[in-house]
N, CA, C and O atoms as CSV, one atom per row, in Angstrom:
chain,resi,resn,atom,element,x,y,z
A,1,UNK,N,N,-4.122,3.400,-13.135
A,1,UNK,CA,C,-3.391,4.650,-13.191
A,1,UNK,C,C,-4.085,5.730,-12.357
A,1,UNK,O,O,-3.410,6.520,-11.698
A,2,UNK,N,N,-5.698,5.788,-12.378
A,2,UNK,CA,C,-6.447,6.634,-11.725
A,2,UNK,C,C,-5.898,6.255,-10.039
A,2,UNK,O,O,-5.283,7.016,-9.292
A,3,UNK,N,N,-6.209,5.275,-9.842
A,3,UNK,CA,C,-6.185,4.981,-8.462
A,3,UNK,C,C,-4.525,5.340,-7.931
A,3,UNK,O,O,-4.342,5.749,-6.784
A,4,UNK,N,N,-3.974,5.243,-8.389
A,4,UNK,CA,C,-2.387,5.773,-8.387
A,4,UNK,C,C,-2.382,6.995,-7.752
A,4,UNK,O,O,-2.055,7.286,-6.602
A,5,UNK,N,N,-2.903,7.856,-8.913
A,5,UNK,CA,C,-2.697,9.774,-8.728
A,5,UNK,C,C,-3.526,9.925,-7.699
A,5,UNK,O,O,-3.533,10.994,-7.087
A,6,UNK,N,N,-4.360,8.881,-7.341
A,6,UNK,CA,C,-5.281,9.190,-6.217
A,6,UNK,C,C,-4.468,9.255,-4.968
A,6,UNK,O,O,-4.382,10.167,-4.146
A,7,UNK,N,N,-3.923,8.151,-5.004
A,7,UNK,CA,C,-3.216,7.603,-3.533
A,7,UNK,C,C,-2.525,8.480,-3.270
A,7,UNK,O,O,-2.561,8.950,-2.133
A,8,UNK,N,N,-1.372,9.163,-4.575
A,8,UNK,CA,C,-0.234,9.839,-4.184
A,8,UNK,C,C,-1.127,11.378,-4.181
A,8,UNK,O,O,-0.222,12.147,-3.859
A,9,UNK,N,N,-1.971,11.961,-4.299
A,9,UNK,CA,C,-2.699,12.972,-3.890
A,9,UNK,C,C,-2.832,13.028,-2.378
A,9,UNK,O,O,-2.452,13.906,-1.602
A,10,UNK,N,N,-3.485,11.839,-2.134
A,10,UNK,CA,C,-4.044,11.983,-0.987
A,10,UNK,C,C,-2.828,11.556,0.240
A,10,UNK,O,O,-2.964,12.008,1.377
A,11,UNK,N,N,-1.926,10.866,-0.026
A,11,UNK,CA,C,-0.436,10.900,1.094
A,11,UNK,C,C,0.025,12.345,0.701
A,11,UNK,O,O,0.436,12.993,1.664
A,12,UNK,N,N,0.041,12.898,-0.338
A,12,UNK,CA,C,0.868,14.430,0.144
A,12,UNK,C,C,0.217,15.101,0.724
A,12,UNK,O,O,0.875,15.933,1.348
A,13,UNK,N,N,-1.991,15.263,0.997
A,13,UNK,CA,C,-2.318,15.847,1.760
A,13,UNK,C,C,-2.180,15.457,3.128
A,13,UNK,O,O,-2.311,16.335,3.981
A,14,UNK,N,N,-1.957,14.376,3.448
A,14,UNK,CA,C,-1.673,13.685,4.901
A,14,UNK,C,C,-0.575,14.402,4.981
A,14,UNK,O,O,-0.677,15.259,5.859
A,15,UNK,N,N,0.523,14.410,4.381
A,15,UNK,CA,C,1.352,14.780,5.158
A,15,UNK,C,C,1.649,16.473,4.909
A,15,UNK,O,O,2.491,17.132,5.520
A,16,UNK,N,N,0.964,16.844,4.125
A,16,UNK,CA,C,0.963,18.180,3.768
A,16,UNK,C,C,-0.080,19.076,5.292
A,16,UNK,O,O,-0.068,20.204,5.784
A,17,UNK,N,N,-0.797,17.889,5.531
A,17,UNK,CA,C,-1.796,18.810,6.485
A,17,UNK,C,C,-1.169,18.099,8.684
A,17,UNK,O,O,-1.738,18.116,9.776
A,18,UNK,N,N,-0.072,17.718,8.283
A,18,UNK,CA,C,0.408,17.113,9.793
A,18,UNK,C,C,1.890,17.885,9.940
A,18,UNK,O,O,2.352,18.017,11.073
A,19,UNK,N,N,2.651,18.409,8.745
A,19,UNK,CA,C,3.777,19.289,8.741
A,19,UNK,C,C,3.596,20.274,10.134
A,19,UNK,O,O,2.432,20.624,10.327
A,20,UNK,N,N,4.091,20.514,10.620
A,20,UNK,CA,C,4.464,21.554,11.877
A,20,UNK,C,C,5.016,22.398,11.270
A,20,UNK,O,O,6.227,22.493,11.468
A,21,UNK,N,N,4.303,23.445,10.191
A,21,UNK,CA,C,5.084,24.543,9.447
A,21,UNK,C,C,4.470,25.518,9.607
A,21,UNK,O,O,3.548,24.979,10.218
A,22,UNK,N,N,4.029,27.134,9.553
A,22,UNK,CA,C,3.266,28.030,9.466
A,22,UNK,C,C,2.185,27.870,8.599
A,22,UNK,O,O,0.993,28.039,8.858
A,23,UNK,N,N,2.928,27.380,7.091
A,23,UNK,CA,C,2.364,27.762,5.836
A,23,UNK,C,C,1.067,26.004,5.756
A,23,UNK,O,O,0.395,25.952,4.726
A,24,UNK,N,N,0.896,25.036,6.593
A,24,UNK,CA,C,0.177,24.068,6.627
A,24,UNK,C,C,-0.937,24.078,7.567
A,24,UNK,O,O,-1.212,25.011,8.322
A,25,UNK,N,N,-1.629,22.840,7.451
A,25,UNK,CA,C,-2.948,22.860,8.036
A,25,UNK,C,C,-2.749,22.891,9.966
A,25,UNK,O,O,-3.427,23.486,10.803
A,26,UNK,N,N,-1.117,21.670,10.192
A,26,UNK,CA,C,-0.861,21.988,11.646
A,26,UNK,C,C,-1.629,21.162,12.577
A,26,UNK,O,O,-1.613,21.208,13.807
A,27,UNK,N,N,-2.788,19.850,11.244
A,27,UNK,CA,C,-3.164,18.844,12.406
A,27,UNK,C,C,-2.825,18.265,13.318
A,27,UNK,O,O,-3.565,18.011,14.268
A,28,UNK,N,N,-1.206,17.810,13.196
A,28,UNK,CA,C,-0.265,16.750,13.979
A,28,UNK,C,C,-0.901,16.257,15.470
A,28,UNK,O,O,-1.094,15.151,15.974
A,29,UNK,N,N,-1.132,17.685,15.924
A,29,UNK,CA,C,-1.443,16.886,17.570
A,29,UNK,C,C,-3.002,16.780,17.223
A,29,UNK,O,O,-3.419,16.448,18.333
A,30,UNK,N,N,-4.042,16.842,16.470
A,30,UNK,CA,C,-5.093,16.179,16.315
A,30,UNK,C,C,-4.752,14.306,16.102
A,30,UNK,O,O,-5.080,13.270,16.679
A,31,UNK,N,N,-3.946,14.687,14.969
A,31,UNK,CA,C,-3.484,13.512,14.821
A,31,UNK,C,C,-3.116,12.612,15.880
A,31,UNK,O,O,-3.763,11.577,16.040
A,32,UNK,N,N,-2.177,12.889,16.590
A,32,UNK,CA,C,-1.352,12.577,17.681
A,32,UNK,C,C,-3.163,12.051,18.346
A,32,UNK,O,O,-3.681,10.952,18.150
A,33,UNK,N,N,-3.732,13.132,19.063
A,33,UNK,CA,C,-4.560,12.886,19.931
A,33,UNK,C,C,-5.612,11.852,19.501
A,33,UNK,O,O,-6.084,11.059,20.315
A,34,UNK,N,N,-5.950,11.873,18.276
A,34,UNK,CA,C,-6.673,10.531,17.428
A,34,UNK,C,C,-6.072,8.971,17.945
A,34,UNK,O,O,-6.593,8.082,18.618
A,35,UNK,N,N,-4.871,9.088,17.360
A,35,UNK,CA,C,-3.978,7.842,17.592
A,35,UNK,C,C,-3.941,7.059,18.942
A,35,UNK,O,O,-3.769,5.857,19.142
A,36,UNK,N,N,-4.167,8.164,19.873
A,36,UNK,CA,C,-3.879,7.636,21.233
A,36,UNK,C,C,-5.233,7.156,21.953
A,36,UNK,O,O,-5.168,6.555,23.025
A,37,UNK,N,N,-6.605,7.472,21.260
A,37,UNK,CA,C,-7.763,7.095,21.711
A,37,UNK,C,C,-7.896,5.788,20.455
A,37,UNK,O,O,-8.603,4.791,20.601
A,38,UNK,N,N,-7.106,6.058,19.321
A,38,UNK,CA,C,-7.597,4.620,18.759
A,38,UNK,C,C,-6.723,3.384,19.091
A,38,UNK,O,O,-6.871,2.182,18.872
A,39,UNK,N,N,-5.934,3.981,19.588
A,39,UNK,CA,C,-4.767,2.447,19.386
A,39,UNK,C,C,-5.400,1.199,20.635
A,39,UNK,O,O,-5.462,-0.001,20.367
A,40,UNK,N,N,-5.741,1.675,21.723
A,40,UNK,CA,C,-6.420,0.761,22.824
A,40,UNK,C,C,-8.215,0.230,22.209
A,40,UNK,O,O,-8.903,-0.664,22.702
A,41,UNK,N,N,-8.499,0.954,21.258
A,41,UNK,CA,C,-10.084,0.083,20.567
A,41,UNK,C,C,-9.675,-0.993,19.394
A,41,UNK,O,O,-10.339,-1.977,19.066
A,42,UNK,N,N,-8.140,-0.471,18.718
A,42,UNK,CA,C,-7.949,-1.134,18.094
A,42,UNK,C,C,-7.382,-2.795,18.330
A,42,UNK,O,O,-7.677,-3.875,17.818
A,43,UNK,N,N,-6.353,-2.316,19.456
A,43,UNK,CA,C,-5.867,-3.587,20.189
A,43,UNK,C,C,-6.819,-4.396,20.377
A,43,UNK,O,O,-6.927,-5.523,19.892
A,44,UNK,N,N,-7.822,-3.645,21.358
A,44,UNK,CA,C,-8.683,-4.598,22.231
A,44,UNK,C,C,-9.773,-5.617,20.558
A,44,UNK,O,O,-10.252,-6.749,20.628
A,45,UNK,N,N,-9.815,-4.722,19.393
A,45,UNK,CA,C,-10.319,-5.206,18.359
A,45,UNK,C,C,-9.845,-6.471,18.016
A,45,UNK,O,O,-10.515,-7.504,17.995
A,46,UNK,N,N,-8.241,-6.308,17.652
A,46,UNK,CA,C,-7.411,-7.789,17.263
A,46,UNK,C,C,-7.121,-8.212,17.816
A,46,UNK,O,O,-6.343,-9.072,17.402
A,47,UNK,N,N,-7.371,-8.169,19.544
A,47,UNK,CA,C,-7.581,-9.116,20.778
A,47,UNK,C,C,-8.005,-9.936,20.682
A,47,UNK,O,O,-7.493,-11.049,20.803
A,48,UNK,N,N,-9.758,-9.509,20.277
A,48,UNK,CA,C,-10.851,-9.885,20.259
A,48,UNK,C,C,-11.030,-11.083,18.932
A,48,UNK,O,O,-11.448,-12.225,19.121
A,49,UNK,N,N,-10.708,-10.652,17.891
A,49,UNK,CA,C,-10.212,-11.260,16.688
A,49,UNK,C,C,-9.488,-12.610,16.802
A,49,UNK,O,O,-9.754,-13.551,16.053
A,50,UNK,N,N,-8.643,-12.659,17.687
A,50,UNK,CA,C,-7.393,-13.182,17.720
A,50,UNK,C,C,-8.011,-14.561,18.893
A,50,UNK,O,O,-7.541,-15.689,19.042
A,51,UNK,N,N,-9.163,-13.934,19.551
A,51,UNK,CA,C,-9.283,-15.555,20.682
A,51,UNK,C,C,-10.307,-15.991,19.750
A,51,UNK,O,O,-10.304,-17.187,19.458
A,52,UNK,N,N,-11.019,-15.376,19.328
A,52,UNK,CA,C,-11.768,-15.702,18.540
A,52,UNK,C,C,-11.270,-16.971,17.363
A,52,UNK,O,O,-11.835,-18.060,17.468
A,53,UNK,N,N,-10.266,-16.795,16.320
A,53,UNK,CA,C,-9.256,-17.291,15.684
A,53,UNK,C,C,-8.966,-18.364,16.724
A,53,UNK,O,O,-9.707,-19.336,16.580
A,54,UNK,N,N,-8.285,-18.446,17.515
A,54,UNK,CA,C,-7.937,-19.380,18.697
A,54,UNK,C,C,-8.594,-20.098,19.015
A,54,UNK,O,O,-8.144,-21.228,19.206
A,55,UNK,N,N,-10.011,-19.832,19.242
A,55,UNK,CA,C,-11.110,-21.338,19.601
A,55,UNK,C,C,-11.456,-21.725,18.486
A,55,UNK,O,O,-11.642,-22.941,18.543
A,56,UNK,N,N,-11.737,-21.126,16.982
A,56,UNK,CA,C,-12.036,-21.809,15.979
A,56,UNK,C,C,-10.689,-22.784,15.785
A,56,UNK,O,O,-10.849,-23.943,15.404
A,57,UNK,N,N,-9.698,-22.391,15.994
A,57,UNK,CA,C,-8.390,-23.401,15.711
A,57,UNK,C,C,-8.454,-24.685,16.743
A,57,UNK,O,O,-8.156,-25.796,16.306
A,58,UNK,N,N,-8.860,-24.511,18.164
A,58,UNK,CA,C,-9.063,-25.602,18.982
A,58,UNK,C,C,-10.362,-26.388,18.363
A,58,UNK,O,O,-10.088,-27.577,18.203
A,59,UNK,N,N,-11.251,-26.169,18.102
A,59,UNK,CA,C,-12.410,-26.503,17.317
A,59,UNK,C,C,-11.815,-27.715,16.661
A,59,UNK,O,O,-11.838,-28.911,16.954
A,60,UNK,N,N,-11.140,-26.858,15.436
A,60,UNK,CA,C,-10.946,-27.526,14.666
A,60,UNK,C,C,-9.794,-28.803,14.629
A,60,UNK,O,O,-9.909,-29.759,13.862
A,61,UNK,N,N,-8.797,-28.658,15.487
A,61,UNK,CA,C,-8.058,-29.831,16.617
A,61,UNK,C,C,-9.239,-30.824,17.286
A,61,UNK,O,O,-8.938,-32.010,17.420
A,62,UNK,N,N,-10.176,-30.511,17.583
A,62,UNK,CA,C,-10.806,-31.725,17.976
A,62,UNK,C,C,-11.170,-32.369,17.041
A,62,UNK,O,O,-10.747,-33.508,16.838
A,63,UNK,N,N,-12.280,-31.600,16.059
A,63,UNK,CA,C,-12.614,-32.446,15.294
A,63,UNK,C,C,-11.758,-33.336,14.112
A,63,UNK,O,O,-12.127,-34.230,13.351
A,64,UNK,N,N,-10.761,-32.829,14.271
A,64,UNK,CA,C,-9.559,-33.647,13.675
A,64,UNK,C,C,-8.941,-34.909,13.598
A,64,UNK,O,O,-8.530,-35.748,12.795
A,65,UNK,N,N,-9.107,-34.572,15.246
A,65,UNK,CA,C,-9.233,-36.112,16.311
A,65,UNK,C,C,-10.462,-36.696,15.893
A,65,UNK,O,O,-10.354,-37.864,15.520
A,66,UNK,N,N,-11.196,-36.376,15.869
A,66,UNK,CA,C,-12.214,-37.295,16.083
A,66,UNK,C,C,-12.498,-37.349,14.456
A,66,UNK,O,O,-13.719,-37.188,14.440
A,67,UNK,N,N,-12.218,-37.440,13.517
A,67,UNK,CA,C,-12.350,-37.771,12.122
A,67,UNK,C,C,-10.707,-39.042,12.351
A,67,UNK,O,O,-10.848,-40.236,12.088
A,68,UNK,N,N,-9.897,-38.712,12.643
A,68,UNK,CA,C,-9.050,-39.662,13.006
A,68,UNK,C,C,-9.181,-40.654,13.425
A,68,UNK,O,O,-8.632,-41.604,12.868
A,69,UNK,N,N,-9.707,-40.781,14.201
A,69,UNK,CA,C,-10.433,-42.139,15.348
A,69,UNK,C,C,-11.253,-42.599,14.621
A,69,UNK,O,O,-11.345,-43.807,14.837
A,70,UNK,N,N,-11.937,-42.255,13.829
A,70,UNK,CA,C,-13.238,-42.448,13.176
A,70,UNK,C,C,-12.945,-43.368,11.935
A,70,UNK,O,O,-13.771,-44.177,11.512
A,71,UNK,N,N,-11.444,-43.136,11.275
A,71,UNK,CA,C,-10.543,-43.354,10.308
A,71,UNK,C,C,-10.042,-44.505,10.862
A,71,UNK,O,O,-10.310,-45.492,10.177
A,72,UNK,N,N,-9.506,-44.701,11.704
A,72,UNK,CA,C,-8.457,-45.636,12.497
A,72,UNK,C,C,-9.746,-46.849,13.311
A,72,UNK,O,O,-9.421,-47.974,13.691
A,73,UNK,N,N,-10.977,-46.359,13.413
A,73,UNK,CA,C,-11.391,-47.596,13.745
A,73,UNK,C,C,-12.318,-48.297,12.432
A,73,UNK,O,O,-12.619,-49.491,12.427
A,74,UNK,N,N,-12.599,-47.595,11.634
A,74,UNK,CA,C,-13.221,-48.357,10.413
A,74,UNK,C,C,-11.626,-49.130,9.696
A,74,UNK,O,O,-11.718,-50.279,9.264
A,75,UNK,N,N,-10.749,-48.665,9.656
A,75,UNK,CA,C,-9.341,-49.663,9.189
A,75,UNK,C,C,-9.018,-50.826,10.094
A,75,UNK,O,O,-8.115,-51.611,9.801
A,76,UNK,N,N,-9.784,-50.957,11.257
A,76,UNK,CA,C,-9.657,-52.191,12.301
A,76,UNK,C,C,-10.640,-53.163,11.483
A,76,UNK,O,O,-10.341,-54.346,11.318
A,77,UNK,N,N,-11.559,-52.734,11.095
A,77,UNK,CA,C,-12.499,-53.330,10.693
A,77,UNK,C,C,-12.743,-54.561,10.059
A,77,UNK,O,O,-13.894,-54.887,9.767
């Protein structure tokens, strides 16, 4: 329940402090300007993530094979 009133506290100050109104804080283009220096560290992050993910998956295709083979020639046996 705590963590609740928390969350919804803290989204009405987000958006309480990005409003384009007189009576608010008027961050928006901080905001704005944040977003646009993080979104290219972030990409390049789950880029990075993502080949990463990709050779452990080829990895694990080989050795697959080769537990296979390994399988298939002890059943010759």
């Amino acid at each position: 329940m705590v963590a609740l009133l928390v969350g919804i506290v803290f989204v009405l100050f987000a958006v309480y402090s990005v409003l384009p109104v007189d009576w608010s804080l008027g961050w928006g283009a901080y905001v704005v300007d944040f977003l646009k220096g993080g979104v290219p560290l972030i990409a390049a992050f789950i880029g990075l993530i993502a080949v990463f993910i990709g050779i452990a998956d080829i990895k694990d295709k080989i050795e697959a094979k080769k537990e296979e083979a390994e399988e298939k020639a002890e059943g010759e046996k």
